[in-house]
C-alpha positions in Angstrom: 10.8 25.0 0.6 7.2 24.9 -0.9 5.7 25.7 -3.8 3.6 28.6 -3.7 2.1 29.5 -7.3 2.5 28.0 -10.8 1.6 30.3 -13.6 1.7 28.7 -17.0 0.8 30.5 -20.4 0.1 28.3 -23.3 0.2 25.0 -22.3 0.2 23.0 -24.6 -0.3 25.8 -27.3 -3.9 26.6 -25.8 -4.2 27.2 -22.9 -3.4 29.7 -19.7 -3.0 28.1 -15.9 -3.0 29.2 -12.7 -2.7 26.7 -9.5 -2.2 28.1 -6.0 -0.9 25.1 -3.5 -1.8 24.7 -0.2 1.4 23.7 1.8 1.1 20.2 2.7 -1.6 17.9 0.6 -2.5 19.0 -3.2 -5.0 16.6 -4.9 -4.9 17.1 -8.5 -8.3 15.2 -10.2 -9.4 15.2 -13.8 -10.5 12.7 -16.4 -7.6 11.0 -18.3 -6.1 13.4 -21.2 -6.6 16.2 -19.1 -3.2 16.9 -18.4 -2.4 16.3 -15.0 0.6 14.2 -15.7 2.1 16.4 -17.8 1.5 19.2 -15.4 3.7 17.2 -13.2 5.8 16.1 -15.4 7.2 20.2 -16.5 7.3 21.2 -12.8 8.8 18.7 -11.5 11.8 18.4 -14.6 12.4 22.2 -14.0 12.2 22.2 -10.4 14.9 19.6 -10.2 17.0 20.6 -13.6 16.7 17.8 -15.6 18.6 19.5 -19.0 18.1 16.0 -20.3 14.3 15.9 -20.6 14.0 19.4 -21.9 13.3 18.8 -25.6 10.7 16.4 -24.1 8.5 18.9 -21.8 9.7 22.0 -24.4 6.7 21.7 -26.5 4.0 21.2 -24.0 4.1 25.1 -22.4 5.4 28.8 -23.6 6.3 30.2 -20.2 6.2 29.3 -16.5 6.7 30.9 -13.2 7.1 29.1 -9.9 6.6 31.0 -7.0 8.2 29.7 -4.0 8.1 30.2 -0.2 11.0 32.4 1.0 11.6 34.1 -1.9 12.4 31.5 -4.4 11.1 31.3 -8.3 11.6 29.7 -11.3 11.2 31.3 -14.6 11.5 29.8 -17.9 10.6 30.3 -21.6 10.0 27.5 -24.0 10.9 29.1 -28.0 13.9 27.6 -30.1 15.3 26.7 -26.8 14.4 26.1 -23.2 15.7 28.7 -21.0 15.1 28.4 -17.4 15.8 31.0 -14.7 16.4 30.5 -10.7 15.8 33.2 -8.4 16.0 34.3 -4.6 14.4 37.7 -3.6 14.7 38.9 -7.2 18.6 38.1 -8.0 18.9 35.1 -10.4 21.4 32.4 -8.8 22.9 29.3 -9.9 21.1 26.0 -10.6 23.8 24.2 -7.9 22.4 26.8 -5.0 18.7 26.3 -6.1 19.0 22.8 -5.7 20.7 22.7 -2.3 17.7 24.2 -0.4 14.9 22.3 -2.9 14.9 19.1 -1.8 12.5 17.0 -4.3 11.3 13.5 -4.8 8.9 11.9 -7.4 7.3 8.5 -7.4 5.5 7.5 -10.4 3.7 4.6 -11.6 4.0 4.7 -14.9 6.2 6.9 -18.0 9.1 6.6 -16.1 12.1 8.0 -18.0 14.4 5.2 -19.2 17.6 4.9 -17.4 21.0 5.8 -18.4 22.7 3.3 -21.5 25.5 2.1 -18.3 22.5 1.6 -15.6 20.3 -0.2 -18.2 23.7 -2.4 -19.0 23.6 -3.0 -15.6 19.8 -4.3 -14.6 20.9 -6.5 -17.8 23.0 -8.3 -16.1 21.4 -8.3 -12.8 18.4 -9.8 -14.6 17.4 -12.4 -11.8 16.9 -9.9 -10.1 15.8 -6.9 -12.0 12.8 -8.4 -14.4 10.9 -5.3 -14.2 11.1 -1.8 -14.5 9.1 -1.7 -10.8 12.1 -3.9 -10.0 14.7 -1.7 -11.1 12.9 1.3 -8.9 12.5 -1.2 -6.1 16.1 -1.6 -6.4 17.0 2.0 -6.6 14.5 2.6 -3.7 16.3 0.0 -1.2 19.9 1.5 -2.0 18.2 5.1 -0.9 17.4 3.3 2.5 21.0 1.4 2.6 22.6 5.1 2.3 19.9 5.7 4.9 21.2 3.9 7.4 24.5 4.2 7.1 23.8 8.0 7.4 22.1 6.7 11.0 25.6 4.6 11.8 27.2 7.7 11.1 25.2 10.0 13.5 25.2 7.0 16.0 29.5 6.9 15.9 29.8 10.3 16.1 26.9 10.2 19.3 29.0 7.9 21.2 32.8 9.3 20.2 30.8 12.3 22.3 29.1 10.9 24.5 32.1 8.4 26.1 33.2 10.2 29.1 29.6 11.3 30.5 28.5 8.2 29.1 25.3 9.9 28.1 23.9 7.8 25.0 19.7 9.8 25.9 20.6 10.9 22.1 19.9 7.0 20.5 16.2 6.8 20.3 16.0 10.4 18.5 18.2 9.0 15.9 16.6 6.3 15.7 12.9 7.4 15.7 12.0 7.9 12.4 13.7 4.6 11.0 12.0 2.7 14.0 8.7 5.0 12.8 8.9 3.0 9.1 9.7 -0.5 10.1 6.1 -0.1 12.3 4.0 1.5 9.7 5.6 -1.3 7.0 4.6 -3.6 9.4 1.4 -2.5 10.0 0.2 -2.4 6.0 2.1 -5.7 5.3 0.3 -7.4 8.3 -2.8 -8.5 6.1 -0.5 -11.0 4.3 2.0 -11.9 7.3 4.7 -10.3 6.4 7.3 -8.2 8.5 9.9 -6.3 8.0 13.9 -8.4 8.8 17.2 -6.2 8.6 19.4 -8.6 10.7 21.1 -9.9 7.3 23.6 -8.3 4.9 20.0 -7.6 2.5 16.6 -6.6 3.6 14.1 -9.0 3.3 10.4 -10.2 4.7 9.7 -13.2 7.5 6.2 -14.6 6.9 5.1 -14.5 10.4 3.9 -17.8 11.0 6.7 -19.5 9.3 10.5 -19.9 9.0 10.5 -18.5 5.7 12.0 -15.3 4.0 11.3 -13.8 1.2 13.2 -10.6 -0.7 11.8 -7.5 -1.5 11.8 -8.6 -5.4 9.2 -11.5 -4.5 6.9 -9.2 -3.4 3.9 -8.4 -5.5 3.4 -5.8 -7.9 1.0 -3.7 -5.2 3.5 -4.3 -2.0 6.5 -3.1 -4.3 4.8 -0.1 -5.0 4.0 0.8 -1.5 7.4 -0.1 -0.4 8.8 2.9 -3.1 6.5 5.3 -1.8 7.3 4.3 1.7 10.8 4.4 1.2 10.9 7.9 -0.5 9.0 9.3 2.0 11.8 8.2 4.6 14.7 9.4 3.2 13.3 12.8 2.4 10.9 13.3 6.0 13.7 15.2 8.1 13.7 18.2 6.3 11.2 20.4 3.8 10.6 18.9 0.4 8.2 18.2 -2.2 6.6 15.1 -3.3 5.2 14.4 -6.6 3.2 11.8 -7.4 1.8 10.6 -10.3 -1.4 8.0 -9.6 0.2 6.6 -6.5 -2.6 4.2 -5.5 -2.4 1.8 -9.0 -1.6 -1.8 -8.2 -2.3 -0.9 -4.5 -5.2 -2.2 -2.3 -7.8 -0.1 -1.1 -7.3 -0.3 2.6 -3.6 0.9 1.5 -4.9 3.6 -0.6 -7.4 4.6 2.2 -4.4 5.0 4.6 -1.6 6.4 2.0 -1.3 10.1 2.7 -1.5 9.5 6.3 0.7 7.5 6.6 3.1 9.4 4.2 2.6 12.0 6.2 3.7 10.7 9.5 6.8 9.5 7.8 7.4 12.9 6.2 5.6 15.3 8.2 7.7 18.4 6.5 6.7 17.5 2.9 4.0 19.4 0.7 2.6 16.7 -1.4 1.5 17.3 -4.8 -0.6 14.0 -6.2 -2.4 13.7 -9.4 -4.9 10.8 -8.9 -8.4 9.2 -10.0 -8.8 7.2 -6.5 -11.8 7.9 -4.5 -10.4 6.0 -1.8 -7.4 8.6 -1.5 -9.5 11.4 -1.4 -12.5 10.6 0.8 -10.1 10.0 3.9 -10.5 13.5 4.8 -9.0 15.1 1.7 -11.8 16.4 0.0 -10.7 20.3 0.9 -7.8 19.7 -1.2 -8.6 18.2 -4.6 -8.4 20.8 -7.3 -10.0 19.9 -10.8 -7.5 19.6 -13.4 -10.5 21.2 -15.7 -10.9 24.1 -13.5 -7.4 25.2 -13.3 -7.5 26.1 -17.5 -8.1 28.9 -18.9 -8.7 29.2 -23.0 
């Protein structure tokens, strides 16, 4: 599913906004203050149901409408109370069904929501290895690609329960393209401090080529954990459509890795429309120019 159209009326009690998307790379620019997170920050809530942060993004808008590819919208008014409103081809339908075909994923480097009171009990005591709140989305991050791959074991048992008596196993490297596809482009962007990626132990971690040494993902630097996120989301989500927010993607990271971000993202998750509010040059000159939009331009007094 893609996003199509957002229509807001008063946001934030001033102005109107219109933004069509183009169906694989948004660039949203503007000077800070402008909006752009917040933007963001009401889609993607409402988009993904988030009753929890309503009373937060409430105040910021009136009314919105979502326009979606294959009939989908969202509707919702912002008064007393938010109300919001899922639709297919014009007959409103459950939260539960919306979410089953919108598959959405947001990577953020900064105003992330706090976790839960039992998850933030828990990086407490996990504090050797949870120091920072990049390190609690680090965390959160590598237990995506754990269920990842045991996803791929499952697909793998059921390949060969099929597969015994023809002994026909030509369905391996396709289930095992796109994890093969990450390890190489990690690889590839980690290769500038000799690291690579090493899953033959019970945790992932990093050999320093070179070396007998290895390191775990939480040793990493700030810029490298980052990268690994994004890298990580994009994975997990890249065999079917899906939206991607994100929310100044390139802080912390180097400017060759900013340069090659979007591709890269993109070869990992090739079905995704990415929607990326940013102030890097480096992200946008790579051939992105056609799709930056100007926060500035998109309101309306």
């Amino acid at each position: 599913m893609r996003i199509e159209r957002i229509n807001i009326q008063g946001f934030w009690n001033k102005y109107s906004l219109e933004w069509k998307l183009d169906q694989d790379v948004n660039l949203l620019s503007g000077i800070n203050g402008s909006g752009k997170t917040t933007l963001l920050d009401i889609v993607c809530v409402l988009l993904n149901n988030r009753e929890p942060y309503f009373a937060d993004i409430a105040p910021k808008f009136q009314s919105i409408s979502i326009e979606m590819a294959d009939g989908f919208s969202l509707q919702a008014q912002s008064s007393s109370s938010l109300n919001v409103h899922f639709y297919h081809q014009g007959a409103e339908i459950s939260p539960e069904d919306f979410n089953r075909i919108a598959n959405l994923s947001a990577v953020s480097t900064f105003d992330m929501a706090m976790p839960d009171e039992e998850t933030y009990k828990r990086i407490l005591m996990n504090r050797s290895a949870m120091r920072t709140e990049l390190d609690y989305r680090l965390h959160e991050a590598l237990n995506l690609y754990y269920r990842y791959v045991a996803g791929i074991s499952k697909e793998v048992e059921k390949l060969v329960r099929q597969s015994v008596a023809g002994a026909d196993f030509s369905g391996l490297n396709n289930i095992y393209a796109r994890k093969n596809l990450f390890v190489q482009i990690v690889n590839e962007l980690f290769s500038s401090t000799h690291k690579e990626w090493y899953d033959e132990r019970s945790e992932i971690c990093f050999h320093i080529k070179g070396d007998d040494l290895f390191i775990m993902p939480r040793q990493l630097s700030s810029g490298e954990k980052q990268l690994l996120i994004i890298l990580i989301h994009c994975l997990v989500v890249g065999g079917m459509e899906n939206i991607v927010f994100w929310d100044e993607p390139e802080i912390s990271l180097h400017i060759d890795w900013q340069r090659a971000l979007i591709r890269v993202a993109r070869e990992l998750n090739p079905k995704g429309q990415f929607i990326i509010a940013t102030h890097s040059p480096s992200l946008i000159y790579e051939g992105w120019e056609a799709k930056v939009i100007n926060m500035e331009d998109l309101l309306q007094a």
